[in-house]
C-alpha positions in Angstrom: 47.6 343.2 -93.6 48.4 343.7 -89.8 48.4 339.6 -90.2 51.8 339.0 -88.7 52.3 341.3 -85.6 50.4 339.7 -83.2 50.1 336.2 -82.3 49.6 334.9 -86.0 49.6 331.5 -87.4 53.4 332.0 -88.5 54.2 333.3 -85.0 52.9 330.2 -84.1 54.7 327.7 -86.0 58.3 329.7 -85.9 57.6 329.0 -81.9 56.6 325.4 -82.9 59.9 325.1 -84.7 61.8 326.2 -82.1 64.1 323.8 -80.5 63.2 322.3 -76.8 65.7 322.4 -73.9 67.1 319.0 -73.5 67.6 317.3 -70.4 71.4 316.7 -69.2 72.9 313.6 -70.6 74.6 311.0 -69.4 74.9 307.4 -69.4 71.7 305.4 -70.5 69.5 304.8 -67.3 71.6 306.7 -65.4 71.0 309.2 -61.9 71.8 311.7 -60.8 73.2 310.8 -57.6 73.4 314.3 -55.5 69.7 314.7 -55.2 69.8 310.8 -54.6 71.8 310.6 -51.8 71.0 313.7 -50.0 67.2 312.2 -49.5 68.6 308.9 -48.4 70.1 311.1 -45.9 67.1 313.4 -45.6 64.2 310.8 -45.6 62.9 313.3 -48.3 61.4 311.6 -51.5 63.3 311.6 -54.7 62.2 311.7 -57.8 63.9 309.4 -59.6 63.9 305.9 -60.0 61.3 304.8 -62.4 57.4 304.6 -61.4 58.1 300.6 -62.8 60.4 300.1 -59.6 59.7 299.3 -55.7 62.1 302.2 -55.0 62.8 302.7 -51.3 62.9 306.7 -51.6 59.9 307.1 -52.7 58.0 304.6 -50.1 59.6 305.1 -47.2 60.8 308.2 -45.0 64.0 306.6 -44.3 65.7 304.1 -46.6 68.1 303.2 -45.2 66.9 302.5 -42.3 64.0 300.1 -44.1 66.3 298.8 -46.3 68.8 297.4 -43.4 65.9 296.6 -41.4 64.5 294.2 -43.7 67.6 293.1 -44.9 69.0 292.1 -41.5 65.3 290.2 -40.7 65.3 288.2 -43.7 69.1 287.2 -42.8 68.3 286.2 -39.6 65.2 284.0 -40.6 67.7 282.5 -43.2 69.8 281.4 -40.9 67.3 280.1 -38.5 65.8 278.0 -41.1 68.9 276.7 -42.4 70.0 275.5 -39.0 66.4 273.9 -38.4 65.0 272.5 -41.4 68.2 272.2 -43.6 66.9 274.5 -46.0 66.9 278.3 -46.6 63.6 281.0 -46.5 65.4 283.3 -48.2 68.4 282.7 -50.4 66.7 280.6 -53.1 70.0 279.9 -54.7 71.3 278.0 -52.4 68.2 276.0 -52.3 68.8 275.3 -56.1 72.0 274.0 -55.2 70.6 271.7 -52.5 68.3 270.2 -55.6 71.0 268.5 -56.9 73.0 267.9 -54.0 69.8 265.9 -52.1 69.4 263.6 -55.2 73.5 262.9 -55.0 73.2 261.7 -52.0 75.2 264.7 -50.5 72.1 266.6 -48.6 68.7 264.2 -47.8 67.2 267.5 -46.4 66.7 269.0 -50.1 62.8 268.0 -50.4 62.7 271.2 -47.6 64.4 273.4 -50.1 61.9 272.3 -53.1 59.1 273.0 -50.9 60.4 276.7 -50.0 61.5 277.0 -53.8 57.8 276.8 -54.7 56.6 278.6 -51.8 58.9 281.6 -52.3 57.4 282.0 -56.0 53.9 281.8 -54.7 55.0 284.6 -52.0 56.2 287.0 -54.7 53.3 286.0 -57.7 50.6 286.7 -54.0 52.0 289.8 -53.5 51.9 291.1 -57.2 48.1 290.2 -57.7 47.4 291.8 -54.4 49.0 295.1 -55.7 46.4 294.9 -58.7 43.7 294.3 -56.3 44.6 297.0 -53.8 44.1 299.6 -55.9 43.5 302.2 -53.0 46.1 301.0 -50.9 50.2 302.6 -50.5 51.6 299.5 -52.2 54.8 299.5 -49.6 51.6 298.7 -47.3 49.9 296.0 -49.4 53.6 294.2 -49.1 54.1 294.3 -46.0 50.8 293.5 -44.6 51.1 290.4 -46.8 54.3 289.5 -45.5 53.5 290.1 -41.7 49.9 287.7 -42.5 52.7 284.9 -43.7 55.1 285.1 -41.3 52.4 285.0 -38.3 51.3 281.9 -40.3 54.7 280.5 -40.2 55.6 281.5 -36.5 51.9 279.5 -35.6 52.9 276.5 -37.4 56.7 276.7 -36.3 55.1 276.2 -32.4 52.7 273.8 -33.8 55.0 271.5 -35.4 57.7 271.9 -32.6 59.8 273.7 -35.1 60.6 270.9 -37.3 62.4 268.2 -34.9 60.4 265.2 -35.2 60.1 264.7 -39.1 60.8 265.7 -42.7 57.7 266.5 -43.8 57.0 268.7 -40.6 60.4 270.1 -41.7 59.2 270.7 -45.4 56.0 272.6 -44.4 58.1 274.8 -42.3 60.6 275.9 -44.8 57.5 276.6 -47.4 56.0 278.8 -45.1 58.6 280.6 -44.0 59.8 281.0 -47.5 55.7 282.3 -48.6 56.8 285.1 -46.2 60.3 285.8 -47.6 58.9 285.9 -51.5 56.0 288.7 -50.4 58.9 290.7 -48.4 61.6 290.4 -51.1 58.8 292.6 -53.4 59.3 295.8 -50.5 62.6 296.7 -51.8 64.1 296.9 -55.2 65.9 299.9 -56.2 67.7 302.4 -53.5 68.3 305.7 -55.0 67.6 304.1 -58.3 70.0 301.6 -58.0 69.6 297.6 -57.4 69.3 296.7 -53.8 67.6 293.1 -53.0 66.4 291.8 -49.4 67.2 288.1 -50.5 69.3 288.0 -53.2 72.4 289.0 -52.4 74.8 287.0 -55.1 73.0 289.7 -57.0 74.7 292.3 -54.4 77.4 291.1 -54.6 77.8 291.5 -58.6 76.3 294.7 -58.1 78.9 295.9 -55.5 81.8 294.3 -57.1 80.5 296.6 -60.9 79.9 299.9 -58.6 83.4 299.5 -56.5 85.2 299.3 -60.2 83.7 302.2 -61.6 84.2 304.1 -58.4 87.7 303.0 -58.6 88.5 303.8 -62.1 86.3 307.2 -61.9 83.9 306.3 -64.5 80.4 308.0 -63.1 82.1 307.6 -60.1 78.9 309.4 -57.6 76.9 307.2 -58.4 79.4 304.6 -58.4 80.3 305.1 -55.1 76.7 305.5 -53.8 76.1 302.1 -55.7 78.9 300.4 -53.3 78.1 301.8 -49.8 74.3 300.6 -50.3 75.7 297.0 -51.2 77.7 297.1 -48.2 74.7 298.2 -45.9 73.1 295.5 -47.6 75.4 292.7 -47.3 76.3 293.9 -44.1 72.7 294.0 -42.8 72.5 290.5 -44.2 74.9 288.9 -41.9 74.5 290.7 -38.9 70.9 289.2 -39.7 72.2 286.4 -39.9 74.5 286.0 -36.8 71.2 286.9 -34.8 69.1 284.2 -35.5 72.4 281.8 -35.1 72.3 283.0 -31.6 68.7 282.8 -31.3 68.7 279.3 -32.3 68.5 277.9 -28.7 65.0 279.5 -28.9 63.6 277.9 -31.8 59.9 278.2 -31.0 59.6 282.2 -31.1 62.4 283.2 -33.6 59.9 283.7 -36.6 57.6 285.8 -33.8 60.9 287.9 -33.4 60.8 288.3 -36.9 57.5 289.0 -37.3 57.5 291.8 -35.1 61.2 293.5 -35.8 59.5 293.5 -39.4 56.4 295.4 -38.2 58.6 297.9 -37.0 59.1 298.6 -40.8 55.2 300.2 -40.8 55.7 303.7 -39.2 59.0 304.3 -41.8 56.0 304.0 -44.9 54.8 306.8 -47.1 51.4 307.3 -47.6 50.1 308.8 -50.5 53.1 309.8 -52.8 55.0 306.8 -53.4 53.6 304.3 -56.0 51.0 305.4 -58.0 48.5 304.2 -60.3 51.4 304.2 -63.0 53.9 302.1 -60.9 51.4 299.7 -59.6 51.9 295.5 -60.5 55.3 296.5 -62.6 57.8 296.2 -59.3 58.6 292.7 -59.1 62.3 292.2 -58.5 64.7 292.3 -61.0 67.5 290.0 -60.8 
């Protein structure tokens, strides 16, 4: 009788069958990169970029400026150890080469680059429980507190042990701790505008910038494409100018991981707190390679 006027059961499942607006498509795991970039620009937060990600826009209220900033530290720390203990803090593949170098006989300083091999996983596997732990805490904090508590450590010892010049082993201890520090830092960063961006790893940039330059090239989701090269080449760029600081600094030896140390502190006031990295993004951010 009056059954199907107002609100009835088969109102209710015609408006149950009724299809759902679909979200734009595009390429799997694709974004959208006009919001992307304008709040790299902006400092404003976006959206995307996956809760399972340590994604810069989201943590920090100007990327850019974090990412380079980091970037350029852990470049210059890099080069510093390289030049003092024969082994690197932060580019871990170059350390792998050294492993079979040293045993060759081509590079006697390789039991440095095991020590900071192991070191630099025990930096990043640190920083991951700590996130667990520090429920409460912005995890863009919890990161870099942990790094700044490593590379104090390191800068200590690196006065301590006169920076590495009297033995090996003082040279091995060294490179492990500075490379502690590097693994909890490399954690910070890993997506820009939901694309790759890495603080140590830049062979990884590289192949990134090289796939993002083609597709800008050939027009295939060329935005994004685009976006995806100009952050490689802040990166790489960052990197080396990193890089070409602590060569020049090497005539100070004793206070170029205090340098560090505090340049990377200047990375605090750029944090979020409160919207980036909720519970649903918390110990799922480790780097992907």
């Amino acid at each position: 009788m009056g059954g199907r006027g107002h609100g009835t059961p088969d109102t209710g499942r015609a408006a149950a069958r009724r299809p759902r607006p679909r979200a734009p498509s595009g390429p799997a795991g694709s974004v959208n990169p006009v919001p992307q970039a304008a709040g790299l620009l902006s400092g404003r937060p976006t959206g995307d970029g996956g809760g399972d990600t340590a994604e810069s826009c989201r943590e920090f209220r100007h990327p850019l400026v974090a990412l380079a900033l980091t970037t350029g530290v852990a470049g210059g720390l890099d080069a510093f150890a390289f030049l003092h203990y024969g082994a690197f803090v932060a580019n871990q593949s170059g350390n792998a080469v050294f492993l079979g170098m040293g045993p060759a006989g081509a590079h006697p300083a390789w039991p440095a680059s095991a020590a900071s091999l192991i070191a630099f996983a025990a930096g990043t596997g640190t920083v991951t429980w700590l996130r667990g732990a520090a429920r409460r805490r912005t995890p863009a904090v919890v990161k870099l507190a942990a790094a700044e508590v490593a590379l104090a450590l390191w800068a200590v010892l690196n006065v301590l042990l006169a920076y590495g010049r009297h033995d090996p082993a003082s040279r091995a201890a060294l490179a492990a701790a500075g490379a502690l520090a590097m693994g909890a830092l490399t954690t910070l960063i890993t997506h820009t505008a939901g694309i790759a961006t890495n603080i140590a790893y830049q062979s990884g940039t590289v192949a990134k910038t090289g796939e993002h330059a083609a597709g800008w090239l050939t027009g295939r989701d060329a935005g994004r494409a685009r976006l995806g090269t100009l952050l490689g080449l802040l990166t790489l760029a960052s990197y080396a100018l990193g890089g070409a600081v602590g060569t020049l600094a090497r005539h100070q030896p004793r206070w170029v991981p205090v340098v560090g140390a505090l340049a990377l502190a200047a990375v605090f006031p750029l944090v979020r707190h409160g919207g980036a990295g909720g519970p649903a993004a918390r110990g799922r951010d480790l780097p992907r390679r």
